[in-house]
Structures are given as C-alpha cells and as structure tokens.
C-alpha positions in Angstrom: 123.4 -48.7 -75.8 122.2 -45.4 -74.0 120.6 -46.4 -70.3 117.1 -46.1 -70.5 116.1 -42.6 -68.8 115.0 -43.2 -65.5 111.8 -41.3 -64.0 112.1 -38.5 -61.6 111.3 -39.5 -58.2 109.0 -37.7 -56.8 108.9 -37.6 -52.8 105.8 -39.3 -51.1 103.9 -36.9 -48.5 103.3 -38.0 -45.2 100.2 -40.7 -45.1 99.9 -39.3 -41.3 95.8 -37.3 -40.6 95.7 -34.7 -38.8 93.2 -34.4 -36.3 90.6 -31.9 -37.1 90.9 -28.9 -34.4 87.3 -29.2 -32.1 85.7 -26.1 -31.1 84.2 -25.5 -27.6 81.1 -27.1 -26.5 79.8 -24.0 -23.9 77.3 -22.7 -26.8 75.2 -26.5 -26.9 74.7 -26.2 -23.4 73.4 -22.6 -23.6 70.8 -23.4 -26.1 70.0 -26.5 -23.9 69.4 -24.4 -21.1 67.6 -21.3 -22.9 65.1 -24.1 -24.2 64.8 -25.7 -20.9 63.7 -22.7 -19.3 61.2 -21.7 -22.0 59.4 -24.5 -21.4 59.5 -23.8 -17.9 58.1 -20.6 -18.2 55.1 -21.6 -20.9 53.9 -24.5 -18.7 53.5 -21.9 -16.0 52.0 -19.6 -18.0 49.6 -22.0 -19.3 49.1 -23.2 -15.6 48.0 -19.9 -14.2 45.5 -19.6 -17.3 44.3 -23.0 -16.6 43.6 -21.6 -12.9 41.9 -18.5 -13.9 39.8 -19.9 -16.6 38.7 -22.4 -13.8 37.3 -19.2 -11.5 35.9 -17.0 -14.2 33.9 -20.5 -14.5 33.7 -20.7 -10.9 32.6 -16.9 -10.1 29.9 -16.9 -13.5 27.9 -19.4 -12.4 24.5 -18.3 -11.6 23.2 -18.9 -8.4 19.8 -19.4 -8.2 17.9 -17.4 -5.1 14.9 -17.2 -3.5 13.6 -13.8 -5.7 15.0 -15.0 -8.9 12.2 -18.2 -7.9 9.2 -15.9 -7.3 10.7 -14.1 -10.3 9.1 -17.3 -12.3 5.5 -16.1 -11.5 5.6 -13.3 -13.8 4.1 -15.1 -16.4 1.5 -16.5 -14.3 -2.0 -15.0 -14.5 -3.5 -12.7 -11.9 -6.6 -13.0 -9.6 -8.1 -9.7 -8.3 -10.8 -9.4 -5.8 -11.0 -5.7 -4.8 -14.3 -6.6 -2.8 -12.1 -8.2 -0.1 -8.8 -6.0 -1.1 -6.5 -9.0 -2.2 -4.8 -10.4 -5.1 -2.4 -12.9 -6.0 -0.6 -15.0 -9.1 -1.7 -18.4 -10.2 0.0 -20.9 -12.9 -2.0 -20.0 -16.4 -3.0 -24.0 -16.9 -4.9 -24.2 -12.8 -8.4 -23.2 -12.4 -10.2 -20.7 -10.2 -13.3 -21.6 -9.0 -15.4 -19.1 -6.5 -17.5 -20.7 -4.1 -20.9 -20.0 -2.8 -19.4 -17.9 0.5 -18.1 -14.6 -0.3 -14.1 -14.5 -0.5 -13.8 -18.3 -0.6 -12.4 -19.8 -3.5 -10.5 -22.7 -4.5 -7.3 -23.2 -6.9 -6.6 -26.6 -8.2 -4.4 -28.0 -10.9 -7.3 -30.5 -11.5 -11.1 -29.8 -12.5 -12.9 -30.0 -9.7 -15.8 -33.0 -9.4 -18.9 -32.2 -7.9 -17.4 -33.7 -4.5 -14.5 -31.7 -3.4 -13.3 -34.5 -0.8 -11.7 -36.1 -3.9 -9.3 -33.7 -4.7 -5.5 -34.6 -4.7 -4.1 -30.8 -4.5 -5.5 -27.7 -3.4 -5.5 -24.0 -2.5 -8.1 -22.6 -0.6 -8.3 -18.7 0.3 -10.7 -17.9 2.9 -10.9 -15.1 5.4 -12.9 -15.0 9.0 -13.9 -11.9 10.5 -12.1 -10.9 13.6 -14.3 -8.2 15.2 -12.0 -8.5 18.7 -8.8 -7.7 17.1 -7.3 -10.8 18.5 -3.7 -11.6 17.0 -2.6 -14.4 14.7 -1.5 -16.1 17.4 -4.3 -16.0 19.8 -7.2 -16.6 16.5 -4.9 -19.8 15.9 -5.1 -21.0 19.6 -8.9 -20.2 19.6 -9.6 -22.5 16.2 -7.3 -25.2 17.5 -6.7 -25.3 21.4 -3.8 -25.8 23.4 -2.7 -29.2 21.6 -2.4 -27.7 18.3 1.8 -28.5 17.9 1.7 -32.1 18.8 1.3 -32.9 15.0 2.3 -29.7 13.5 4.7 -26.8 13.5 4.6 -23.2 13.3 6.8 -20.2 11.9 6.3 -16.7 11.4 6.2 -15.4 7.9 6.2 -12.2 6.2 4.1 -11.8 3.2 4.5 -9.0 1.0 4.8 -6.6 4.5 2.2 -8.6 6.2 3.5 -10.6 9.4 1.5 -13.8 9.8 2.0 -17.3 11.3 2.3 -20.4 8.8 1.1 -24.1 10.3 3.2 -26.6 8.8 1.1 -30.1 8.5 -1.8 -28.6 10.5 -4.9 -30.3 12.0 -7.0 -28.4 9.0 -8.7 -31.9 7.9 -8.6 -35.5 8.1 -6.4 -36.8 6.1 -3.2 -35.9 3.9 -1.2 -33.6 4.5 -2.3 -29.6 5.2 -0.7 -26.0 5.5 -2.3 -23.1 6.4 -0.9 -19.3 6.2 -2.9 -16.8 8.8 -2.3 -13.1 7.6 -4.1 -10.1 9.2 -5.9 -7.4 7.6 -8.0 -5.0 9.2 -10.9 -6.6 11.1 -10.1 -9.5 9.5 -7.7 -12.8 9.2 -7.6 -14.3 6.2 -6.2 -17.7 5.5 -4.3 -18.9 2.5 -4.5 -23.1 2.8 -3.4 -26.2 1.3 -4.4 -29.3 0.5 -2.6 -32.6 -0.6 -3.0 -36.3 -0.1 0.7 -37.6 -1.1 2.1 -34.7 0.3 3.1 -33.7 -3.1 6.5 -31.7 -2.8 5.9 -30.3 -6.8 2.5 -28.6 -5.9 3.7 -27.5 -2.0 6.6 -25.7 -4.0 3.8 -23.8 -6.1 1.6 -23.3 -3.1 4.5 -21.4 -1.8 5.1 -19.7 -5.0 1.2 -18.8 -4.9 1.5 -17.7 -1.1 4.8 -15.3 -2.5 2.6 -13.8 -4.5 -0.4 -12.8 -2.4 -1.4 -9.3 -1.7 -3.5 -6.8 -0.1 -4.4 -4.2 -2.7 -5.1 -1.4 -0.5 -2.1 -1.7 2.1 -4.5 0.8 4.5 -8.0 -1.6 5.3 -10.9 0.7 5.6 -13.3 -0.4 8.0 -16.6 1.3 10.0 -15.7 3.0 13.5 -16.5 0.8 16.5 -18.6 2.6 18.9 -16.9 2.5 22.8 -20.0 1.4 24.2 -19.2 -2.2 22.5 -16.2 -2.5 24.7 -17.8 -1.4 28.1 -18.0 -4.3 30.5 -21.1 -4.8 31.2 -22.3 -3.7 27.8 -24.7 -1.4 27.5 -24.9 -0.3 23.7 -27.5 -0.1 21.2 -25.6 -0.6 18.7 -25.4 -4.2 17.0 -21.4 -5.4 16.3 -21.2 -6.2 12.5 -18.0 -7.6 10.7 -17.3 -4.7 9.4 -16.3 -2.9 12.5 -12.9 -2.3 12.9 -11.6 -3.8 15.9 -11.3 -3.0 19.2 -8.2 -0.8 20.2 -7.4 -3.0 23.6 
C-alpha cells in the first residue's frame, strides 16, 4: 500500500500584537486651552455689559425737581383779579369763594359752612394797604411785636420776582397750625395764608404749590403820586392820605 499523502504544512505566523503607534497629545491640550480662554473672554464681555446696562439704568432715571413739581399745576384752573393786579393756579376740584372785603377770598378743598371757624384746610389771600412804604420785615414786626419767633420761624422767599418773607407756624390764629407769605406790591402788602388743624402735610404741599403759582399781572404797580407835604414833620397838608397813594420815598 501507497502512504497516505500527507498535507502541506503550512507555517503558523507569529500570535505576537503589535502595539498600535500613539500620536502626540500637544493638539488636546491646545483645544483645551483655546476653549478655556473663550470662556474667559465671553464672561468678561458679558460682565462689562452687565455693568453698562446697570448705568444706562442708573443715569435714565428721572429725577424729579422742584420745576418739574410746579410743572403739575398746569392743569389746574386760573384765578384772575385785575382789580388788585394778581393771579394764581388752584386744583380744578377746590372752590373759590370772594368775601365781602375787596381782594379777600378764601380757597378750600371743602365747601365752606356758614361758620368759617370749622374749616379743616385753607387759603386765604388778603392784602393791607401800606401807605408808609414800610418793608416786609418791619409790617411783620408791626402786626406781631418783638416775640413774634418764639413759636414760629421765618425765611425769605422769592415769588415769581417778588422778594417776601414766609412765617412758618405763625401766631395768625388760635389754634392749628398757620403759614403766612408777605409779598410787596406797590403801596401795598399782600398776604397769601394758610390754614390747617392737623397740620395736614398733603394740603401744606398744595398751599405751596398754590403760593408757586401766584402773580402780579402788571409787574409795574400804578399808584397816585404822594404829595411832599404828607411827609413834612409837622404836617401841614391839605391833602387827605388815601390807600391809593404810593408810598413815601424815605
């Protein structure tokens, strides 16, 4: 018998891996730091806007001043009395009531009773005549004497041009609480007043607002030329001194 035919051998390879070949990590850590420092750079980015948003806001915001205040009246109704030259602004819903005495009238946020004494808030504009001339100051200390600050305080105001004095929590009445604003005009002072029991602040603040608004409508007063013989000491005139005179020049 033949021997079976043997099969070829056929030579085994090498079980062995090879390691794969790594390639360098420097590119990893560039991305890592290109992303690092975007961030970097949006967060202060979006810090600075923060910032500047926060003083637009800062640097819009309206401030509210004195004028824009008075600037409220303009929708308030207007009281003209061109018989004694002045005018001034009132809230549409207070009422205007004249009195018997030329000049006088009263302004109240409250119908007035037939007794006046029970009023809770009011403005009174009056005037007095001041044939002498005498200053705010020295009319003042002839209505009220030399004890007139023990209670009270007093400031100079200007009112539309016109210098005057303003008593703060004056002696006007008995009772509540008062301020009274002495302006000059011509041969007369006239006095723009308040009134309130509980000291209200609400209405004070509209007295005020009233008091911004108050004006002479002829800035020059007209008044009849005072003869020198009214002035002579003694006096020896024939003349009789009305309230109409303008007032003495010394």
């Amino acid at each position: 018998m033949e021997p079976e035919p043997t099969s070829p051998v056929v030579p085994i390879e090498s079980q062995e891996s090879v390691a794969p070949v790594a390639g360098p990590k420097w590119p990893w850590k560039l991305i890592a730091i290109v992303l690092l420092f975007s961030v970097g750079v949006i967060g202060v980015l979006m810090g600075r806007h923060l910032v500047y948003l926060k003083e637009k806001s800062i640097i819009s915001t309206p401030v509210i001043t004195q004028s824009q205040e008075i600037d409220q009246t303009n929708s308030w109704e207007i009281y003209s009395d061109p018989k004694f030259n002045y005018s001034f602004k009132y809230p549409e819903y207070f009422y205007i009531y004249e009195t018997y005495e030329p000049g006088f009238i009263n302004i109240s946020d409250t119908k007035l009773p037939l007794e006046f004494e029970s009023i809770v808030n009011m403005v009174i504009i009056t005037f007095y005549n001041n044939p002498k001339g005498l200053s705010v100051g020295d009319y003042i200390q002839t209505v009220y004497g030399q004890d007139i600050l023990i209670n009270s305080s007093k400031e100079n105001v200007v009112i539309n041009g016109v210098e005057g004095e303003k008593l703060l929590n004056s002696p006007g009445g008995a009772g509540g609480y008062y301020i009274e604003t002495y302006l000059p005009f011509g041969n007369k002072i006239f006095l723009v007043s308040l009134e309130t029991i509980n000291q209200n602040s609400d209405f004070i603040n509209t007295y005020n607002q009233i008091l911004s608004t108050f004006k002479f409508i002829n800035p020059t007063p007209t008044c009849v030329p005072r003869p020198e013989c009214l002035d002579e000491i003694p006096v020896m005139c024939l003349v009789v001194e009305t309230p109409d005179m303008c007032p003495r020049s010394n």
